[in-house]
N, C-alpha and C positions, 0 to 999 in steps of 0.2 A: 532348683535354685541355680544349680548348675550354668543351665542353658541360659537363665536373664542373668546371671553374671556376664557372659562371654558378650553380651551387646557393650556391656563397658570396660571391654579389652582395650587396651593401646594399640599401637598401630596408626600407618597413613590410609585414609582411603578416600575415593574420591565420592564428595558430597551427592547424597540421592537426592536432591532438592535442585540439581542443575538446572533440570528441563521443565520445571512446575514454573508457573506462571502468575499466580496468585496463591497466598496461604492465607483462609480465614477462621479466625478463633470462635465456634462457636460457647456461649457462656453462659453463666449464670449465678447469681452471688448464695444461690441457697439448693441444696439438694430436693430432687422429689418435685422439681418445678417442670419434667420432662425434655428435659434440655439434650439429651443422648436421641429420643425419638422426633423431635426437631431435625435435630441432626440426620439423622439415616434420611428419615423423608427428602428435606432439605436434597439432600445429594440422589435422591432420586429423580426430583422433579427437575433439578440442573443436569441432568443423563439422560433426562428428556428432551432437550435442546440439544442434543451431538453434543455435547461439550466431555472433556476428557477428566472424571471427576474420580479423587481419591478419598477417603477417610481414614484420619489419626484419631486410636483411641490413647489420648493427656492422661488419661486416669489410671494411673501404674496400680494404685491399689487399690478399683476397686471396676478393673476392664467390666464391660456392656456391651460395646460394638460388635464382636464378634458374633455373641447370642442373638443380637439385633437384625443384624445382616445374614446371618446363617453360613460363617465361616468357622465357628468356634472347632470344628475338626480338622482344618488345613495347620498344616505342619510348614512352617518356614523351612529354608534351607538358604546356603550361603549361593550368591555367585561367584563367577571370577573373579570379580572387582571386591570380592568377600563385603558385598550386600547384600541384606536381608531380603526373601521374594515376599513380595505381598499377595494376599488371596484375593481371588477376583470373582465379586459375585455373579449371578446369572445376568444381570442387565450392565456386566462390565465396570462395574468402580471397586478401584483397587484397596484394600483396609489391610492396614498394620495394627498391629493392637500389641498388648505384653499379656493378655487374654490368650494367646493363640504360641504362647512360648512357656508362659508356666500352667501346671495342671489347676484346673477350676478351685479345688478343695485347700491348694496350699494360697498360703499369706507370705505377702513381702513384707517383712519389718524394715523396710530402710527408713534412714534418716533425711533429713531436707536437701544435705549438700546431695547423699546420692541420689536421692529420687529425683531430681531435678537434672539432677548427671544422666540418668536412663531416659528420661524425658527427651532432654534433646540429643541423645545420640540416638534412640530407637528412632526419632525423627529422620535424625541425617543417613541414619546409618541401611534405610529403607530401600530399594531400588524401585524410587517412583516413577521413570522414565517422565513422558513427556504428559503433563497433566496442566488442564487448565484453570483448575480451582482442586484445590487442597484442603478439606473441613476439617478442625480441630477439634475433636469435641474434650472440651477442657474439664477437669474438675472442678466440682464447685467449690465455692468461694472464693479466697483473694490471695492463696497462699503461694509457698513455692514455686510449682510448677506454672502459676500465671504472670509474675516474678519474670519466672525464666525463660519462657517462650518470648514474653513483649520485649526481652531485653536485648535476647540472642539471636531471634529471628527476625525476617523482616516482615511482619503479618503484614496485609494488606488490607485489613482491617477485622471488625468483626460484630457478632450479632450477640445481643444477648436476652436471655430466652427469662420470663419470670409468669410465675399467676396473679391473678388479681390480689392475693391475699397481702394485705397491709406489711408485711413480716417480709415476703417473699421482695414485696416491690422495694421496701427500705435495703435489702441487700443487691437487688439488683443495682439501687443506688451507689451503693459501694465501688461495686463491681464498675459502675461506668465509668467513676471519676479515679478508678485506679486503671484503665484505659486511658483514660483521655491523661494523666498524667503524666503514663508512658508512650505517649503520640502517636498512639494506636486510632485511625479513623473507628468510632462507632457506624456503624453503618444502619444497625435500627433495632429498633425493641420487638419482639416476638410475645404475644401475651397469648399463652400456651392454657387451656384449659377454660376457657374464656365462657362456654356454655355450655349447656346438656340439653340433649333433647331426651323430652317423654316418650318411652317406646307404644305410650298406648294413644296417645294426642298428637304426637309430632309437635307439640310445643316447645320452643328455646326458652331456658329459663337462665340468667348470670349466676354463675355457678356460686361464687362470692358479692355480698352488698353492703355496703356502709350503714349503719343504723346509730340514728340520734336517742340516745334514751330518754333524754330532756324533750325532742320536741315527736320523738314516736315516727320518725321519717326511716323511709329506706331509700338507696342511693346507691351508686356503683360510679365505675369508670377510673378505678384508682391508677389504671397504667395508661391513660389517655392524660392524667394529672402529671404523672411521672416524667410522659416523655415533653409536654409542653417547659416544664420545670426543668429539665436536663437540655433541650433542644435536640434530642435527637429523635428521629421520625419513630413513629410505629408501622413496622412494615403489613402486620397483619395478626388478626386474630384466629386462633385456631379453637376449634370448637372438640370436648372431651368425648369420645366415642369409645366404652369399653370393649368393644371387638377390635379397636385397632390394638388397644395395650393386649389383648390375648394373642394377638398374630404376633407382635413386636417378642413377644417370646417365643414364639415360633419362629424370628427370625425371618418373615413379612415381610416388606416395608408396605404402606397404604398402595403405593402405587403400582407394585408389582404385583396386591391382593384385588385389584382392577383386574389384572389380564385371568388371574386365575377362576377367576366367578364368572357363572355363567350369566344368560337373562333371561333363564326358566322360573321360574314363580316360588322358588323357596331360596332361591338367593339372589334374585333381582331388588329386594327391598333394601339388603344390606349392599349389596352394590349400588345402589342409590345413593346409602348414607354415604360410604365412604367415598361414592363422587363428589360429594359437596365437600369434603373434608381435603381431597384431594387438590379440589380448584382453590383452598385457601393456602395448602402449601405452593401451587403453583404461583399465585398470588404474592409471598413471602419471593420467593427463587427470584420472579422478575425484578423487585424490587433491591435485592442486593444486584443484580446486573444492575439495573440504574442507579446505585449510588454506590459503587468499586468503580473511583477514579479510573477513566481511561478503557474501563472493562470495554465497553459496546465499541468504540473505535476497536479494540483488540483484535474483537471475535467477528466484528460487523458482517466478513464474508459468510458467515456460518448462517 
């Protein structure tokens, strides 16, 4: 407890967010929608472009990234400028989490005003150097810490992540118009879990479907509903593949678990799947570059 007090020391120091260039809130109005695994992906397949990509784990009580990413063992320490270092995975994106400052097993009891206070000073308080895209992976829902971010920072926009499930998509709803409230560009919807394939047919089947009991029909597309009703695009659909949630706990991400497999005949089938799953986060990445105002003028050189 110690150690995540001292992030909300007093003192002047100069903002780690100097050199970053973009900060996008990735989101989602309901937990268990995979919005953290988005995320890590998301910033791998943008670190496949050269671009200089960092990740904030928003969730003070209830850190993921680090496990995600495979940092949860890096031990911060202060710089000169008494900023926090962030750990750098093997394919170079930089992750601050409050995961990687307090031990796994203890719990923060804080209250709103602080956890909103650690929030954005573990933000500022980071040494991000020079970064071109900044992912937020936010807590879910609509509380505090999303409050605080849209209020204090200057997001440059952001994604938000939901399932087909009726429940998940009515909170994603939430989640937008409390964006667009605080003038937060949406930049587009992520419908996260979208299908399953049969491991013994290779058939897609929608994971979730609308059913009329009155007229005996089935139906889907509930986040294709959402985003025409909201206006804001869907960037892409990602398909549920439970070898990538077993890696994601091994701290994976899809794309890094591409270079580790071979193309010998007992893991060229699962390197298959997770190519396909790979080119729809790819898929996702392009499309926030084309809709973050101003992004491709930015980077054009790159």
């Amino acid at each position: 407890m110690q150690a995540a007090q001292s992030i909300l020391s007093d003192g002047v120091k100069p903002s780690g967010l100097t050199g970053v260039k973009n900060i996008i809130a990735v989101s989602s109005g309901k937990g268990g929608v995979g919005k953290s695994c988005l995320t890590v992906n998301l910033a791998s397949s943008l670190r496949k472009s050269n671009l200089k990509v960092g990740v904030f784990d928003a969730d003070i009580s209830g850190p993921s990234i680090p496990f995600m990413m495979g940092t949860e063992d890096f031990t911060p320490t202060m710089n000169e400028d008494h900023l926090i270092s962030p750990a750098t995975t093997d394919d170079g994106i930089l992750v601050s989490s409050m995961g990687m400052i307090v031990p796994p097993e203890q719990a923060l009891a804080w209250r709103g005003p602080i956890l909103s206070s650690a929030v954005n000073q573990l933000l500022n308080d980071t040494a991000w150097g020079d970064l071109d895209v900044l992912l937020v992976d936010c807590p879910p829902g609509t509380g505090d810490a999303q409050l605080s971010l849209g209020q204090s920072e200057k997001l440059s926009g952001a994604v938000v992540v939901t399932t087909p499930h009726r429940i998940a998509c009515l909170d994603a709803r939430r989640g937008i118009e409390l964006l667009m409230e605080m003038g937060v560009p949406v930049l587009g919807l992520v419908e996260n879990m979208a299908t399953i394939m049969c491991d013994e047919c290779g058939h897609k089947q929608e994971m979730v479907k609308e059913v009329s009991l009155e007229k005996g029909e089935v139906s889907g597309a509930r986040v294709d509903t959402l985003s025409k009703e909201t206006g804001v695009p869907l960037l892409g659909q990602i398909d549920y593949l439970p070898e990538l949630a077993a890696l994601a706990d091994r701290g994976v991400t899809a794309v890094r678990a591409l270079h580790m497999l071979s193309d010998k005949d007992h893991s060229k089938a699962l390197k298959d799947k997770i190519s396909k799953v790979v080119e729809s986060y790819d898929i996702v990445a392009g499309k926030v570059r084309k809709n973050l105002k101003g992004f491709e003028d930015m980077f054009s050189t790159k």
